[in-house]
C-alpha positions as CSV (number, residue, x, y, z in Angstrom):
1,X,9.5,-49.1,-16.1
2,X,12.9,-49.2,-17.7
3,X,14.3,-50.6,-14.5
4,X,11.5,-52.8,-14.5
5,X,12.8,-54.1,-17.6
6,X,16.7,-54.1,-16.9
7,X,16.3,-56.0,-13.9
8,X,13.8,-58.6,-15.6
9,X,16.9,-59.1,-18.3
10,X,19.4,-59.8,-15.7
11,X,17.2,-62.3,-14.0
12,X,16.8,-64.4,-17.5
13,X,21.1,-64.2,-17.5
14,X,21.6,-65.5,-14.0
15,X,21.1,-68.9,-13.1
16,X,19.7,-69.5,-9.5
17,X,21.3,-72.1,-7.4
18,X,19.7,-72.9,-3.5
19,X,21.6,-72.0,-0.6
20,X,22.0,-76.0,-0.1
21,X,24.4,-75.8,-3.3
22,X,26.4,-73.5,-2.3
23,X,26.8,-74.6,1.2
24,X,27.0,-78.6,-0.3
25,X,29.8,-77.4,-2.7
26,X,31.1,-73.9,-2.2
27,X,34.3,-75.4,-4.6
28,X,32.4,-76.1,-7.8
29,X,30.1,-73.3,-7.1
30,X,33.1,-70.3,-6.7
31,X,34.8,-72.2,-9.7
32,X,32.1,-71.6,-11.7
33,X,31.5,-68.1,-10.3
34,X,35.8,-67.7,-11.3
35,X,35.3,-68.8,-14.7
36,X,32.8,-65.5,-15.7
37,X,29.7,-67.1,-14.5
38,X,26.7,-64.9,-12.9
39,X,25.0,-66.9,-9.8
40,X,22.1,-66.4,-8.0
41,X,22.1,-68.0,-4.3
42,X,18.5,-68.1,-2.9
43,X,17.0,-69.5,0.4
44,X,13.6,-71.2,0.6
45,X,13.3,-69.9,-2.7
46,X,13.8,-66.1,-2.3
47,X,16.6,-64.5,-3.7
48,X,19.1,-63.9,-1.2
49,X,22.5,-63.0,-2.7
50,X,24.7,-62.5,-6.2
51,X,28.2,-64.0,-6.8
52,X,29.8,-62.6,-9.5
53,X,33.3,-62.8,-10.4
54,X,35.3,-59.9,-9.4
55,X,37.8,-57.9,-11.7
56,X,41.0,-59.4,-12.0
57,X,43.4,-56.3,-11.2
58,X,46.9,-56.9,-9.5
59,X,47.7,-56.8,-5.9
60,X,50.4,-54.9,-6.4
61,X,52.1,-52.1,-8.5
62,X,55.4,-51.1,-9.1
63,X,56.4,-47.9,-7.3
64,X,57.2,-45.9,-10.8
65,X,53.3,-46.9,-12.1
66,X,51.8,-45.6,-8.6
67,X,53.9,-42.1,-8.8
68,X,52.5,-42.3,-12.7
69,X,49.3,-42.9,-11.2
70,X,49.5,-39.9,-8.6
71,X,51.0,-37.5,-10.5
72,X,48.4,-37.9,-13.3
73,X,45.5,-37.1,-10.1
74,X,46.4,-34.3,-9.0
75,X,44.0,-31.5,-8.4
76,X,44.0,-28.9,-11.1
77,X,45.9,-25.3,-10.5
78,X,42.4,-23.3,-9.5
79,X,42.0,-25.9,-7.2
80,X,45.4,-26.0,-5.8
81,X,44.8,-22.1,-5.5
82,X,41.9,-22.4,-3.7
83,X,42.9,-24.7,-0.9
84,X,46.1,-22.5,-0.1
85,X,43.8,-19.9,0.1
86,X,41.3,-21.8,2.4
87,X,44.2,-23.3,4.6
88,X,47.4,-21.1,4.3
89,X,48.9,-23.1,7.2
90,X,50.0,-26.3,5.9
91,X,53.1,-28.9,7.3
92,X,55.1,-27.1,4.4
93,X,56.2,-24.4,6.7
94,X,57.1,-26.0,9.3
């Protein structure tokens, strides 16, 4: 029932626009979708598909944040333990 509920609320925030918009004016309708709004492409009146704007996250990072970025995933010591137990030969030894 809860989903019921959830997906009733996010119908009533998404505005439906017919396949013909898009396809008439993919421009305006991606602006809008780029500007934060939630659209709801349908075809002959059935929903078909969502476009929602995507999170805006570089492309790129510089090579000190993605060593800051591995070194703060690595696996934790009783995990390290167990995979050298599990595969003691490794490309380290060679």
């Amino acid at each position: 029932m809860a989903r019921i509920a959830s997906q009733f609320c996010y119908c009533l925030l998404v505005q439906r626009i017919p396949q013909r918009e898009l396809r008439n004016d993919v421009s305006a309708v991606l602006r809008r979708v780029m500007a934060g709004e939630q659209l709801r492409v349908t075809v002959a009146g059935r929903d078909a598909a969502d476009l929602v704007p995507i999170e805006d996250t570089p492309s790129w990072t510089a090579g000190s944040r993605a060593r800051e970025l591995i070194s703060s995933a690595q696996a934790d010591a009783g995990l390290s333990a167990e995979l050298d137990q599990a595969f003691p030969d490794t490309t380290d030894q060679l």
